[in-house]
N, C-alpha and C positions, 0 to 999 in steps of 0.2 A: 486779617479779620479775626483771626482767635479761632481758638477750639469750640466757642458757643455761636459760631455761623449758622443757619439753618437751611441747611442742604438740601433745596428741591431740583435740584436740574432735571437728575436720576435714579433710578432705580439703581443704576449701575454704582452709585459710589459708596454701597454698604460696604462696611469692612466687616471681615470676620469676627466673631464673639471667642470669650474662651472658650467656650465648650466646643466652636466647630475648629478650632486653632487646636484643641488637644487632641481631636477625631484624626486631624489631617498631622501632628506630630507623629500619632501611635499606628498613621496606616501601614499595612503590610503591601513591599511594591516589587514591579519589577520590570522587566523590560515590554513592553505595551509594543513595539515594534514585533515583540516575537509570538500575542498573543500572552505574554505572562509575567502582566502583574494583576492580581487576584483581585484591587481595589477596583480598578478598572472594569474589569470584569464583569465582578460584582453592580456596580450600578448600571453597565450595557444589561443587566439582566435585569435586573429592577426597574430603567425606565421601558423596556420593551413589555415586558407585564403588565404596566401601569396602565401603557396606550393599548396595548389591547397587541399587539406586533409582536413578529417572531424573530426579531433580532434590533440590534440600537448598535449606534456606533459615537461615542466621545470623542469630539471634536472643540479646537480653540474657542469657536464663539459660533454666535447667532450668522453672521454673515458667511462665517465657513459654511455654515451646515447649509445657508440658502444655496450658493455656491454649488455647494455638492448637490442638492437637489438639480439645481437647471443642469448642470452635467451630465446626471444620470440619468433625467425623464425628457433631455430637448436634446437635437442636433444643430449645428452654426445652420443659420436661419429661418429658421423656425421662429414661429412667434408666440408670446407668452401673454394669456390673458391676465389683468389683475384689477384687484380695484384701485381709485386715486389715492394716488400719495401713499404707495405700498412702502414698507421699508427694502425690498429687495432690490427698486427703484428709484430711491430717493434718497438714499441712505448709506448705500455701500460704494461708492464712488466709481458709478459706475463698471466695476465689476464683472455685471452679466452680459454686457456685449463684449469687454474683454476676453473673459473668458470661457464663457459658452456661446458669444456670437448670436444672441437670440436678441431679437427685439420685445418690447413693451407694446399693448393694446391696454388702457385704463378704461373698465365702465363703471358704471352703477355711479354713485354719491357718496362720498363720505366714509369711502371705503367699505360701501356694502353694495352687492349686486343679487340679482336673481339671476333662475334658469333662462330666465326669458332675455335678459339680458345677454347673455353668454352664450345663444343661440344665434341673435342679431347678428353676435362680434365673429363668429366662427368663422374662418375659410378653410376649407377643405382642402388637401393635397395636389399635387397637381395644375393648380392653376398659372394661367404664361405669366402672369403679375402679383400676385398677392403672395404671400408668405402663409407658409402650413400652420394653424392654430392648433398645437401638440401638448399645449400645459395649461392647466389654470392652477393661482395660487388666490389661496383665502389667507390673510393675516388676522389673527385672531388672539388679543384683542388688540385692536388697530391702535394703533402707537398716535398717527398724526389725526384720525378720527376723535382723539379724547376718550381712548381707552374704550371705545366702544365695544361691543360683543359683536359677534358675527353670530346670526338669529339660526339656531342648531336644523332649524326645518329646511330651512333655505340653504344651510352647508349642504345637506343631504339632498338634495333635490339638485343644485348644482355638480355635483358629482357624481349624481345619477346622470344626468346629461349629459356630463362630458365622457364618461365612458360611454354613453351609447354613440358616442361624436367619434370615438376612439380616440380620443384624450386622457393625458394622464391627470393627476391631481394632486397638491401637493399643499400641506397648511403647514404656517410659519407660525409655529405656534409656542414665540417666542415667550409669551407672558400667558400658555396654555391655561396653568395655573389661575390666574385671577379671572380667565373666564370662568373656570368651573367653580371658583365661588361664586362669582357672581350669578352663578345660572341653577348652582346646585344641581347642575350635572356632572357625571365622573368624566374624570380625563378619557379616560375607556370609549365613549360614547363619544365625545366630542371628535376624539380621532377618528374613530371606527369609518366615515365614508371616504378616507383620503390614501392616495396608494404611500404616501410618505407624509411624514412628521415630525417637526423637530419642538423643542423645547429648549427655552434659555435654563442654567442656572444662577446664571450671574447677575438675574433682573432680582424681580418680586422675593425668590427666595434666599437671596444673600450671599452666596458666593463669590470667592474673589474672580473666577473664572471658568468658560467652560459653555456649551452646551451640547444636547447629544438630538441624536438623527434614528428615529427608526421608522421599517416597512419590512419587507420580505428578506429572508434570507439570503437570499441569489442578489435583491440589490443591496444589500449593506454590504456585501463581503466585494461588488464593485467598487462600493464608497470607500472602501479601506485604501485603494491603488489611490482612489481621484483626491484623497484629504493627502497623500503623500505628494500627490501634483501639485498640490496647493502651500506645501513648507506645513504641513500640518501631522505629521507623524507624532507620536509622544515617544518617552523613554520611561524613565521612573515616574508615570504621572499617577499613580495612585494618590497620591498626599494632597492634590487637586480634584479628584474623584472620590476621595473622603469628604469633601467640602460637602460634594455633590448628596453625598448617601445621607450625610447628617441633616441634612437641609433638605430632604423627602421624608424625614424621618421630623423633624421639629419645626419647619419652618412654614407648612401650608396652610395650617388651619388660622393661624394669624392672619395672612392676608387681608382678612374680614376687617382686621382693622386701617390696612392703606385705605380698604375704601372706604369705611366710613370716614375716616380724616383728608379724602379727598372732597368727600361731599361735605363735610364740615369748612373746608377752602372755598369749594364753590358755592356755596350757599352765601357765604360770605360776600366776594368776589360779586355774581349774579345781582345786586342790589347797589355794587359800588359805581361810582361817577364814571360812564363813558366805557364801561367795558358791556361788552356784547358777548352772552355766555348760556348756549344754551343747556337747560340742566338736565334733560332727557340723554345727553352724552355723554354724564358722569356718570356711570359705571364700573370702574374698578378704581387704578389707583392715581390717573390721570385726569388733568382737568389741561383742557386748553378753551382757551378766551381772545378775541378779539379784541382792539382798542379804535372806539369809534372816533370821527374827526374832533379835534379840540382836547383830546386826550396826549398824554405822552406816548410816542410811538415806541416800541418795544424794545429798541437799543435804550431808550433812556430810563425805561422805566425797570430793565434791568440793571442797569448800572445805579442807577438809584436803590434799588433794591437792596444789590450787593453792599453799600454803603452803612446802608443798615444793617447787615449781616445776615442775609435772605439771598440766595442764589438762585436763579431762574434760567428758563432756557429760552432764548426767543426763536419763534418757528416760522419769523416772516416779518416783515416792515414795521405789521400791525398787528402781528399773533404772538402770545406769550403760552408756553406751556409747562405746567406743576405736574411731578411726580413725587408721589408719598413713598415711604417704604420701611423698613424695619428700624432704622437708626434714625429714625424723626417723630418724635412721639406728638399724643391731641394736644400736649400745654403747647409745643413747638410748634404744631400748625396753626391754632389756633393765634398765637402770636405773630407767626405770618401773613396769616390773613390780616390781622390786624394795620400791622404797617402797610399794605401793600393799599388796604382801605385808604389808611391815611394820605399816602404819597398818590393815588389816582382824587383825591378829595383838595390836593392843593392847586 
């Protein structure tokens, strides 16, 4: 298809810039198995500040870091509250019964729930048939929801609940970032009612890989044993943890433009033949839509897409999902939109 494709699958397919290529040529590194390479370091220090936490730990990706969370705050059988279609769930193949042994309980809609919800779903320790309710995880912002926001009253309020439940808490707060644009709340805050937290780098702010995990001190320095149980140890990875620093350092305040160029797609989109798109769920840098009967169902209407040089992700029979992101500019969405018009218009 050429160098002039226009890449919405992911967030994830940004490639580095020069400036973050010379960050990560010039970092100072060293062995991270021993506590010392300094780059490392340096950003476990930087993203525990951010969130408001007293330690962070860098880790391969989003799925390590969930990983390590059900490890650290669940035991084999235990069961994990979340909302539908969590990525920890849907996403990671299976993973957390592998290796933590815990089950999924899904409420709420659309990947949002209340206290009140999470009160319903509770079983208590103890009982001859049910499974211990020991976690709830908030994803925020929800990936297969259309980038939704998790509503900061209602994180706070379900956390309060679960710790009076004696539950732990835990947000995957892999695209953290585009909620706090979106919300014009700090990352600080957004974290602040969850005993752990992670953050991608490798989405919204452009690096080629990576994200990190912080909460208490006593649990990060567990997580260091459980990322080695997982083939997750690093060596010289500062030169991938310079990515990380340059991209807290230049890459957040942009975000504001995935999302207007997501709502620029759905606005679009919203008005075209046969697609069902509601726009109260475009909020950050995702848009996903439906394709009602009489429409192309979503294998074709990506492949058609592709054809045109538009790449997409389909998220179901009948569901298409756009992510915007730093290596896609408004002429390039807007161009999108456009064909994607045209091919749901034939």
């Amino acid at each position: 298809m050429g160098n002039d494709r226009i890449d919405l699958r992911s967030d994830t397919v940004t490639a580095p810039g020069e400036a973050m290529r010379a960050a990560m040529a010039a970092a100072p590194v060293g062995d991270d198995q021993y506590g010392e390479d300094p780059s490392v370091n340096r950003l476990q220090q930087v993203v525990a500040e951010r969130l408001g936490k007293e330690a962070a730990l860098f880790v391969a990706s989003g799925t390590m870091a969930n990983q390590i969370a059900l490890k650290l705050l669940t035991r084999p059988g235990d069961e994990v509250i979340v909302g539908q279609e969590v990525h920890v769930a849907w996403h990671e193949t299976g993973a957390a019964p592998a290796n933590a042994g815990v089950q999924f309980a899904a409420i709420g809609r659309g990947g949002l729930f209340t206290a009140a919800d999470l009160d319903a779903a509770f079983k208590p320790a103890g009982h001859v048939v049910y499974p211990p309710t020991t976690l709830v995880v908030v994803e925020n912002t929800h990936n297969r929801g259309g980038g939704i926001v998790f509503p900061q009253a209602e994180a706070e309020a379900v956390c309060a609940r679960a710790a009076a439940l004696g539950m732990a808490s835990y947000l995957d707060g892999a695209r953290l970032f585009n909620a706090a644009c979106a919300t014009g709340l700090a990352p600080e805050r957004l974290a602040a009612p969850f005993d752990l937290v992670s953050i991608a780098l490798s989405k919204g702010l452009g690096c080629p890989i990576g994200s990190v995990i912080a909460g208490p001190a006593e649990t990060i320095a567990r997580a260091i044993r459980i990322r080695r149980m997982l083939g997750g140890a690093w060596r010289q990875a500062g030169i991938v943890a310079a990515a990380g620093l340059h991209a807290l350092d230049h890459n957040i305040d942009r975000l504001a433009e995935d999302h207007a160029n997501a709502r620029l797609i759905a606005g679009a989109l919203a008005g075209a033949k046969g697609v069902a798109l509601d726009l109260a769920t475009v909020q950050s840098n995702i848009v996903v839509f439906d394709l009602a009967p009489g429409a192309p169902d979503a294998a074709t209407l990506v492949r058609r897409a592709a054809e045109r040089g538009v790449l997409l992700v389909p998220f179901g029979p009948r569901r298409v999902r756009v992510c915007t992101h730093l290596d896609v500019s408004r002429e390039a969405c807007a161009a999108a939109a456009g064909i994607l018009c045209e091919l749901l218009a034939a």
